[in-house]
Steps between C-alpha positions, in 0.01 A plus 500: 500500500451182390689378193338320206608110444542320194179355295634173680575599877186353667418835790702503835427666858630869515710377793689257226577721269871630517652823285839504677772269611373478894779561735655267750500428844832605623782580279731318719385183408399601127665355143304731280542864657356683168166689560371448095464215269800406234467745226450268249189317692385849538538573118333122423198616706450781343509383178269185585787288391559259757461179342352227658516632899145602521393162430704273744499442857845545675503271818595619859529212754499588854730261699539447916479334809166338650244792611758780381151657384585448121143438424350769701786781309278365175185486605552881605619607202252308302218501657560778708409257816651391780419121728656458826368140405683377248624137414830439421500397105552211366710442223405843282231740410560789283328838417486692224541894498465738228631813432531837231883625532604753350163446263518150388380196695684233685455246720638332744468120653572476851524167659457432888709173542501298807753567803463152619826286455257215371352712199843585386565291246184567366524917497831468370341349165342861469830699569582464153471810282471735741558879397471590866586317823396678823603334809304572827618478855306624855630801619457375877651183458880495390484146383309506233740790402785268488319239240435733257852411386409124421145619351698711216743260446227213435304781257858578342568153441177487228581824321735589254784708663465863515152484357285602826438798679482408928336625775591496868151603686481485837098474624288566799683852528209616729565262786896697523594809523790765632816366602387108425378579202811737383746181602338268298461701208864555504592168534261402224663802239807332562402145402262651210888655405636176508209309311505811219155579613259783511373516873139575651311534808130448472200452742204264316287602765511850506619495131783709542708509195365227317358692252812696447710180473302283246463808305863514496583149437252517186669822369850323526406177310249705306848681353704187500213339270523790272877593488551050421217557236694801327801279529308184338415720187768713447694121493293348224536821371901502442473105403256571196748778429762278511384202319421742217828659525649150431238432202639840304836388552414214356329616214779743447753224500331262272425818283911583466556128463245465196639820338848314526386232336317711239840675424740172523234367180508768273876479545 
């Protein structure tokens, strides 16, 4: 059943709407192997009292070499489509993707950024502030693989350490399978180990798993965003607390230092 949204959510597609934290790909290669949300974003939700998430974008940018098929893993998941024509990008596009989790809207900002060495100093520019950072390699082509490595680190290098969740996706899963596709799986859950990533296989052309991972990566930051709002308040919270703490004492001194004063006079 559908849930009801806020007065403010604007309406999303049934296939957007999320009740449950979705699960992963493959545990070996997983940071976040809970199947529900934080109990106190589930307790926020409930209680409509999630501050200021439901009105802000959190931004994804998708990262990788030159026709890795990052665009093509969007347009699938965005617009459900899929061009064996595409042009490479150049310099960044973004889409916008909105969502009802766990009954109160968010949305998400994901960039496409160029894989072309020449457009790098211009993609970089929009690496900053990134809640998410999914890097994309081609399954059938090792290579690619292997520069996911300097495609993090150049994403990293914007960000404030510790502050992004990352994504090791490897694309164009339908063109390998069996004992190919089992071997470079493996070797990617080992570097997506290394890199403290969350690793994916996906296939933008048959649209295998997409679905399942942007719904994920949307849950993840869609908790993140809550759980740092919680944080944000509760703060503010215990420094008005504080600096009111400090004004009784205050008072209370200057109070006992009158009354001394008082008493040293009449004597």
């Amino acid at each position: 059943m559908r849930s009801s949204l806020p007065p403010w959510g604007p309406p999303v597609s049934r296939d957007r709407i999320i009740t449950c934290l979705p699960k992963w790909y493959t545990p070996q290669a997983c940071l976040q192997l809970k199947e529900h949300f934080h109990g106190q974003v589930s307790t926020a939700c409930q209680r409509r009292n999630t501050g200021t998430v439901g009105l802000k974008l959190s931004k994804v940018v998708v990262l990788g070499d030159l026709y890795v098929g990052k665009t093509s893993l969007i347009h699938r998941f965005c617009k459900n489509a899929f061009d064996r024509d595409y042009k490479a990008t150049i310099g960044v596009d973004f889409e916008i993707e909105r969502f009802e989790i766990a009954g109160i809207p968010y949305g998400i900002q994901i960039w496409d950024t160029a894989g072309q060495e020449k457009f790098k100093c211009i993609a970089s520019a929009y690496y900053r502030g990134a809640q998410v950072i999914i890097t994309a390699f081609d399954l059938t082509d090792v290579q690619t693989l292997e520069h996911t490595r300097q495609w993090l680190e150049d994403a990293l290098r914007e960000n404030e350490p510790g502050s992004c969740f990352v994504f090791l996706v490897g694309t164009k899963k339908d063109l390998l399978s069996g004992a190919a596709c089992e071997q470079v799986e493996a070797d990617a859950v080992r570097l997506a180990n290394e890199m403290q990533a969350e690793y994916w296989s996906v296939s933008a052309k048959t649209g295998e798993n997409v679905k399942s991972f942007f719904s994920r990566v949307a849950a993840l930051a869609f908790e993140q965003s809550v759980l740092q709002d919680l944080e944000r308040r509760s703060s503010a919270r215990r420094q008005v607390g504080d600096e009111d703490l400090i004004r009784m004492e205050e008072c209370s001194a200057e109070t006992t230092e009158n009354r001394r004063s008082s008493s040293v006079s009449c004597c």
